[in-house]
C-alpha positions in Angstrom: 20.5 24.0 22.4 16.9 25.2 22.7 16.4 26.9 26.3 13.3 25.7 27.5 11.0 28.8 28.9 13.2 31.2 26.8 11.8 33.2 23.9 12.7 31.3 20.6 12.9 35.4 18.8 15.4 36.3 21.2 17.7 33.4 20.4 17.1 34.1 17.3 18.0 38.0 17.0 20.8 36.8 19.7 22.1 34.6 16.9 21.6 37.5 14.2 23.7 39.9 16.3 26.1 37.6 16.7 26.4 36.3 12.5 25.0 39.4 10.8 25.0 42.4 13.2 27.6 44.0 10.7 25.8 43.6 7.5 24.1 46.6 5.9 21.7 43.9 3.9 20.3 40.5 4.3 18.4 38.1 2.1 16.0 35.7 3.5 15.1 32.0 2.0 11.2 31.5 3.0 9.6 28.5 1.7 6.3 29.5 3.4 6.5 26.3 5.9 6.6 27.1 9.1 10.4 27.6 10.3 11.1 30.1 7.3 7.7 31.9 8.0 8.8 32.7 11.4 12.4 33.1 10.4 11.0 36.3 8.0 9.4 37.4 10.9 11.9 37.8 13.4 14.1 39.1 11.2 11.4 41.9 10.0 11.5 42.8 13.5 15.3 42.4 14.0 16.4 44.7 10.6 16.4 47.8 12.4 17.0 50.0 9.1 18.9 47.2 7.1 18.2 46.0 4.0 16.1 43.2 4.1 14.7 41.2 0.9 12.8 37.7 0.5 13.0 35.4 -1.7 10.7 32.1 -2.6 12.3 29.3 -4.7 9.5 27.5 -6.5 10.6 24.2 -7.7 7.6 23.7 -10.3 7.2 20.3 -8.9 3.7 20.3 -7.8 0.5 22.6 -9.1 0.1 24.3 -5.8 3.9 25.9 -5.6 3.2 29.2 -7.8 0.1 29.7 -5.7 2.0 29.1 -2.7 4.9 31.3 -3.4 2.1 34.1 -3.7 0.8 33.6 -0.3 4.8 34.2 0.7 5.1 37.5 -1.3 1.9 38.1 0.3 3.1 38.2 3.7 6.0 39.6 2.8 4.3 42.7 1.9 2.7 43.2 5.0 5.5 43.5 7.0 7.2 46.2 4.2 9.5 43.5 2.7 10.2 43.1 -0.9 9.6 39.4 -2.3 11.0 37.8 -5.1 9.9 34.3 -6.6 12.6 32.4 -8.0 11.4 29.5 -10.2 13.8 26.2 -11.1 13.0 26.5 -15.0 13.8 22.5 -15.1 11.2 21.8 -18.0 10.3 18.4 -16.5 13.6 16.7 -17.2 14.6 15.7 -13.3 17.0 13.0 -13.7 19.2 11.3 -10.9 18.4 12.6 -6.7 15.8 14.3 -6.7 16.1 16.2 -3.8 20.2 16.5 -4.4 19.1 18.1 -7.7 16.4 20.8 -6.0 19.1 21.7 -3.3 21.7 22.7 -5.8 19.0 24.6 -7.9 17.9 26.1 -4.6 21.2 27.1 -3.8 22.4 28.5 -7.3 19.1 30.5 -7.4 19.4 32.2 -4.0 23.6 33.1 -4.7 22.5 34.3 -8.0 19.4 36.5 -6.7 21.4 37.8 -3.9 24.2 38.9 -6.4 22.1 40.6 -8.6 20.7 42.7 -5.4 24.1 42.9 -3.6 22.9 41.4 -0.4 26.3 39.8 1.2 24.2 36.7 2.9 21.0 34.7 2.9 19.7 33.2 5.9 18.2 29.6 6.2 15.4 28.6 8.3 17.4 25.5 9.7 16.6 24.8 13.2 17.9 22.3 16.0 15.3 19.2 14.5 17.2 20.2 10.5 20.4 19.7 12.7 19.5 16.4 14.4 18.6 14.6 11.4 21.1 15.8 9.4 23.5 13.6 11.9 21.4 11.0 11.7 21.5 10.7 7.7 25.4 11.6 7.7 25.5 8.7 10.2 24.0 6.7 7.8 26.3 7.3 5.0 29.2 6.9 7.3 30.4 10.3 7.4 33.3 11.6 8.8 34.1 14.4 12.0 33.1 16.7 9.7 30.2 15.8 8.6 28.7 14.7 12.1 29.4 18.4 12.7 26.1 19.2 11.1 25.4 22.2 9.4 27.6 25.8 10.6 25.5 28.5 11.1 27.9 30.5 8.8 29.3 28.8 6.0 30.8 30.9 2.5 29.7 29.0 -1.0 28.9 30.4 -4.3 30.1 33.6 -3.4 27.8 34.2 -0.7 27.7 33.8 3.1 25.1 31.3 4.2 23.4 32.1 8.0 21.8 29.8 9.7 20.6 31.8 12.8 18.2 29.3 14.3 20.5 26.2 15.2 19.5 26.9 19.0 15.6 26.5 18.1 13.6 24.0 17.8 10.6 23.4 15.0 7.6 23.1 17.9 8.2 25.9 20.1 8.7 27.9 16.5 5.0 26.6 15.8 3.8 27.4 19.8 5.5 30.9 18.7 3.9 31.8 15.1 0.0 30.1 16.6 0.5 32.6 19.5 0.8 35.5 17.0 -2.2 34.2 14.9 0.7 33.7 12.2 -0.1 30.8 9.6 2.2 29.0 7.8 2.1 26.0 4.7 2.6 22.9 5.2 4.5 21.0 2.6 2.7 17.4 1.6 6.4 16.6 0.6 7.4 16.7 4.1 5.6 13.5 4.7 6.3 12.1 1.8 8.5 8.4 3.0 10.1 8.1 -0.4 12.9 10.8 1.0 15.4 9.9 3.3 15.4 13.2 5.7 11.2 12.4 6.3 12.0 8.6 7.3 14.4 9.4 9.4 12.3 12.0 11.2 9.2 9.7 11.3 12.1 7.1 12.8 12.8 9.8 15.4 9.1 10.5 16.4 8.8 6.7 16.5 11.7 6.2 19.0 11.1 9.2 20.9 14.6 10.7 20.1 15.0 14.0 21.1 15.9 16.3 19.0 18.1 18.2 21.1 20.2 15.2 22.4 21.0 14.6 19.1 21.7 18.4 18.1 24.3 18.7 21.4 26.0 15.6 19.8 26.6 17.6 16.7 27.8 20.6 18.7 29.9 18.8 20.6 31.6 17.1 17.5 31.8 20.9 16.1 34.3 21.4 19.0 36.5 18.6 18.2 36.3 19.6 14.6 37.7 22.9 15.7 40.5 21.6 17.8 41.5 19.3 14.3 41.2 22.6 12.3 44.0 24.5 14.7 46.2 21.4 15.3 46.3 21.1 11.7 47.2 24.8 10.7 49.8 24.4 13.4 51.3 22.2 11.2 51.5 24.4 7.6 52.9 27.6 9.7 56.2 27.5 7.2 53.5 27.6 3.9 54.8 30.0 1.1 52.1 30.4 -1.5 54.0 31.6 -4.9 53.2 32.5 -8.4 49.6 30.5 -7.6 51.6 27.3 -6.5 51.2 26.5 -2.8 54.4 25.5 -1.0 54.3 22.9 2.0 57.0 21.5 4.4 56.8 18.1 4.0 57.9 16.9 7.4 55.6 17.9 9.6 53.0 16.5 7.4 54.2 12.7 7.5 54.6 13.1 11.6 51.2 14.1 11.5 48.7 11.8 12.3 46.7 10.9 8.6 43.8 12.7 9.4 45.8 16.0 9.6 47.4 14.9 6.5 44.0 14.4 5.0 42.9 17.8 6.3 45.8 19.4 4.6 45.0 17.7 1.1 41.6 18.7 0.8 42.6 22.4 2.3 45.7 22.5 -0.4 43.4 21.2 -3.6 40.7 23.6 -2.9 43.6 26.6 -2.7 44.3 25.6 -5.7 41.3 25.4 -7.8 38.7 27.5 -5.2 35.8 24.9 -5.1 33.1 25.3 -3.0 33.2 21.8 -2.0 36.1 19.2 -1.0 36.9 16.5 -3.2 35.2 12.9 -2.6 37.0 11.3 0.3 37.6 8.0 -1.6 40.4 9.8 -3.7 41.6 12.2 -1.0 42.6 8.6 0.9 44.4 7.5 -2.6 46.1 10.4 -3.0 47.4 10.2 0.2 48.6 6.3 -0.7 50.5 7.9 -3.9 51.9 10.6 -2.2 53.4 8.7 1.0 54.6 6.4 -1.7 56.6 9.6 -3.2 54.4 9.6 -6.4 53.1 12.8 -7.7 49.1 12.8 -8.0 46.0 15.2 -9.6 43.3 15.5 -7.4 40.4 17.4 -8.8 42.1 19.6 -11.0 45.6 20.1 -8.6 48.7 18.6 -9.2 50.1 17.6 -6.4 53.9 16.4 -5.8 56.3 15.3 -2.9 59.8 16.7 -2.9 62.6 15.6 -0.7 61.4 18.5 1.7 58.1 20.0 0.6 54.6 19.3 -0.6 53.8 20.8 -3.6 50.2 21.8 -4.6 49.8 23.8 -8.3 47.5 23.8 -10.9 47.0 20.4 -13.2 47.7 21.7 -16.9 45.0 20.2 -18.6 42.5 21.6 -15.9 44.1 25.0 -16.5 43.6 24.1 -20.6 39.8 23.4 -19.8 39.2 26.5 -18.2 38.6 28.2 -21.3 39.4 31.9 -22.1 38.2 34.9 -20.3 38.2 38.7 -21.1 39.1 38.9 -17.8 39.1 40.4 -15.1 39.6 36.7 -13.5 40.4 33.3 -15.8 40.3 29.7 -14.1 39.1 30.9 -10.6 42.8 31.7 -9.6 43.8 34.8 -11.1 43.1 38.1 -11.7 44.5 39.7 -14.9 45.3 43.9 -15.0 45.9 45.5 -18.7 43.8 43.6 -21.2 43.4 45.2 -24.1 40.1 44.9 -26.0 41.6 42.5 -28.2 42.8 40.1 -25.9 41.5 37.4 -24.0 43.7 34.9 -21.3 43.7 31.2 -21.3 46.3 28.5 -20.2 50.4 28.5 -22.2 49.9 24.8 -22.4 52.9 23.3 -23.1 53.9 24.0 -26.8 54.9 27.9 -26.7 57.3 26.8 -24.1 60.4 26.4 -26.1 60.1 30.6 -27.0 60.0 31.3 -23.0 62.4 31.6 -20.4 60.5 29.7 -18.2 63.4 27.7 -16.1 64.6 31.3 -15.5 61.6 32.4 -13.4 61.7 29.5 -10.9 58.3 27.8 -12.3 58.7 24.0 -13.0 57.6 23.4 -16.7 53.8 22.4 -15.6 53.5 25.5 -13.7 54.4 27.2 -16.7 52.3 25.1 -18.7 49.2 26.1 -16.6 50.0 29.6 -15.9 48.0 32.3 -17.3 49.1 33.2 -20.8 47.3 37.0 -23.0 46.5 35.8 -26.5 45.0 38.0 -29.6 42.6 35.5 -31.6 45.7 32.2 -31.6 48.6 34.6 -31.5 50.3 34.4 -28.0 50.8 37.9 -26.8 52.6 37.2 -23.7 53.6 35.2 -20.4 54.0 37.3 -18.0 54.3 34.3 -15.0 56.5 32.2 -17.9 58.7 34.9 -19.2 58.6 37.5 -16.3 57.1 40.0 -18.6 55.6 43.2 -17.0 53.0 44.1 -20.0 50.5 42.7 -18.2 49.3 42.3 -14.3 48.7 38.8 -13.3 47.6 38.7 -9.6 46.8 35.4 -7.4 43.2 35.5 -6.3 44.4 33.7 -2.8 47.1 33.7 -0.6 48.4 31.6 3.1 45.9 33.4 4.7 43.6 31.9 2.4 44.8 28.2 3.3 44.5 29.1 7.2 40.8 30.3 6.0 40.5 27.1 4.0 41.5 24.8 7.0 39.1 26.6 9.8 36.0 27.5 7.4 33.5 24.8 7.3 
């Protein structure tokens, strides 16, 4: 938690050591508010030869943003950092949450921008008050162990890894820090704005004289419990066998567990299976578990899941596989990667239909792991099968393996 009479940079480049020491490049998200202003420049002084590059989502939601992300770039430049401004082209249409919406443009944006300059993470200007009401709103919305947890200050989504290097620090000594360096910053009008739920419950705070701290050691200490659930529960997979992209589990261990292990595994298993970024909603996580300890085979976003007399099976839903589309490779359905494509070619699901001119009983697949496996097609002619017929023409490789589920289960 924030030292008092410590310097909030060297937490910060403490924290930096620690969750990007190793990385030859770095993008930073920098609103121009305060937190990411100061963020920029502790990192500016922490880079030490790295590759450092900014970046300013502009939401186009009110007339001063564009002018705004300027005054960013701006002082980007002065401390010999290149700036990018990355603008949500929404056109005006912003239906449903508002601020849901934003984040996820935000998010896709930055992953997008970092790709395109290969920079392996972007850090956040999150600090210990971003923490404190983030327990507070999960609270509200009667959130789980992990989701008291608060925010990780690494977390991997989108194909980047997220830092959030100033979790220890909180928002006033970061102002007392930037005013004592004559560094300005923008302040948001949104961030008074009561219609949203994070600036209510920070007025709340303010007006009940919660500490932001207290409340941030509350979520650290529920990050610990979360991370003795995580190891019980990968205690309990240790005889997994992940084969031919199906995911293997013994079944007894499981209904000893207590359900919130079993709950754990579910969620860990379906996002094996399909590699999304996020868990499934918890509503039908619990109702899959109902079916399943009923001995009823379930889907669960886009995995088929199904009890045997000894093992949980987790594999691909065929008709999830059948919406995946084609691909020219070198990856189809976010599960395989295909070697040997010929120009012609393109892979999508078998389905169920070309079946009856496979061997597929021979190569120890059941018939709607066959169904969803990865089939090489020329226009609507069927090429091969290599999972379905064993063929060797083609190279169909697994994107994940156990080691993947025992990522799955400890990431957050």
């Amino acid at each position: 938690m924030c030292a008092a009479g410590t310097d909030p940079a060297a937490r910060i480049h403490a924290a930096l050591d620690r969750l990007a020491g190793d990385l030859p490049g770095l993008g930073v998200a920098v609103s121009g508010g305060g937190d990411s202003i100061a963020l920029m420049h502790v990192i500016a002084e922490w880079a030490s030869g790295r590759n450092i590059r900014v970046a300013t989502v502009d939401h186009c939601l009110r007339p001063e943003s564009t002018d705004e992300a300027e005054r960013v770039a701006q002082a980007a430049s002065a401390l010999d950092l290149p700036h990018d401004r990355l603008p949500w082209q929404h056109g005006g249409d912003l239906p449903g949450n508002l601020m849901a919406n934003a984040r996820n443009a935000r998010l896709t944006l930055l992953s997008e921008w970092a790709g395109e300059h290969r920079l392996p993470a972007i850090a956040l200007g999150h600090t210990a008050d971003d923490q404190a009401e983030t327990l507070l709103m999960r609270l509200m919305r009667g959130a789980g162990i992990d989701g008291l947890a608060g925010m990780a200050e690494r977390r991997e989504a989108m194909g980047i890894t997220w830092l959030r290097p100033m979790l220890q620090v909180g928002r006033a000594e970061l102002r007392e820090w930037l005013t004592g360096r004559g560094i300005g910053w923008i302040d948001d009008p949104s961030n008074e704005n009561a219609d949203f739920d994070r600036v209510r419950i920070r007025q709340a705070m303010a007006a009940l004289g919660i500490a932001p701290d207290a409340l941030a050691r509350s979520a650290e200490n529920l990050r610990d419990a979360r991370e003795a659930l995580s190891h019980c529960t990968a205690e309990t997979v240790a005889g997994a066998i992940a084969r031919n992209g199906t995911l293997i589990l013994p079944l007894l261990p499981i209904r000893e567990a207590p359900p919130e292990i079993a709950r754990r595994l579910l969620i860990a298993g379906c996002r094996w299976i399909t590699g999304a970024d996020y868990p499934p909603r918890r509503s039908t996580v619990l109702h899959a578990m109902k079916a399943i300890s009923s001995g009823g085979r379930v889907t669960l976003d886009g995995a088929l899941i199904e009890p045997t007399e000894s093992d949980l099976r987790f594999s691909r839903e065929p008709a999830a596989a059948l919406r995946a589309g084609t691909s020219r490779g070198p990856t189809w359905d976010n599960r395989w990667r295909i070697i040997g494509l010929q120009p012609q070619e393109h892979v999508a699901a078998l389905g169920y239909s070309p079946l009856s001119g496979t061997d597929w009983r021979a190569t120890g697949l059941t018939r709607d792991e066959a169904a969803a496996s990865p089939a090489i097609w020329n226009g609507g002619e069927l090429v091969a099968a290599p999972l379905a017929n064993g063929e060797k023409t083609h190279q169909i490789l697994p994107l994940r393996d156990k080691n993947d589920l025992l990522g799955l289960l400890m990431a957050h």
